[in-house]
C-alpha positions in Angstrom: 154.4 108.2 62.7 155.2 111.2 64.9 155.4 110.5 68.8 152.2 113.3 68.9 150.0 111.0 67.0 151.3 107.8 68.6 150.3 110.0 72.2 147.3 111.1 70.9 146.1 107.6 70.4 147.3 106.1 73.8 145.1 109.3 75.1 142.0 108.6 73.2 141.5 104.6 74.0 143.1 105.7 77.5 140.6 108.2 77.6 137.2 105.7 76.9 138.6 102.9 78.8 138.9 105.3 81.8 135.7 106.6 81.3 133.6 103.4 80.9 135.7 102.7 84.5 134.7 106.0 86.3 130.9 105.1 85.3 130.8 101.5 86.4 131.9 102.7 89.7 129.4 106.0 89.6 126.9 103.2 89.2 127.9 101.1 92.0 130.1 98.6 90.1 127.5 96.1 89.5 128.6 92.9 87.6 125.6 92.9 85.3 127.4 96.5 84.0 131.0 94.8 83.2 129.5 94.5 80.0 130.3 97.8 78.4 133.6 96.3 78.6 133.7 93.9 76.4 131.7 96.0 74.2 134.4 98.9 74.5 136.6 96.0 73.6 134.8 94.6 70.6 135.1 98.2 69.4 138.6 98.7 69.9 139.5 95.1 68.3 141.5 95.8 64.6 140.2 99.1 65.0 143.8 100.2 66.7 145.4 99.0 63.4 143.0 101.2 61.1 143.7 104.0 63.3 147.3 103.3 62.7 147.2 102.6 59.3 145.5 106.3 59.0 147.5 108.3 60.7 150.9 106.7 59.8 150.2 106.8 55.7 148.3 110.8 56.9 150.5 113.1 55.4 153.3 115.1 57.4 151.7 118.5 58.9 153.7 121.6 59.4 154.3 121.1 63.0 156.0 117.5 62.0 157.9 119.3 59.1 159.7 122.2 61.7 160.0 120.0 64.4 162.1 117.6 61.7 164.1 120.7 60.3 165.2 121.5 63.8 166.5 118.0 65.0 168.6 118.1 61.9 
């Protein structure tokens, strides 16, 4: 798997865990709204490895094919 799609994966959870963060303190960081984090979590469980099992069996693209030809 290319270092882009590995990158591109860090960004996306990065992205909703960061985002379910920025609301909880918009909203005053309440404990009764911690919850959305273990839900976020629930989510993410196993589904990292389908992700990974995609991307990494996805077929190379163009970019991954000239960015090869040039390292050799």
């Amino acid at each position: 798997m290319s270092v882009e799609k590995q990158n591109f994966i860090c960004r996306a959870y990065s992205r909703v865990f960061v985002g379910l963060f920025l609301d909880w303190v918009s909203n005053g960081m309440k404990a009764k709204d911690l919850d959305c984090f273990s839900d976020a979590r629930i989510l993410v469980e196993g589904g990292i490895e389908g992700v990974l099992k995609k991307l990494k069996n996805d077929p190379e693209t163009e970019q991954d094919r000239t960015r090869r030809a040039c390292e050799e």
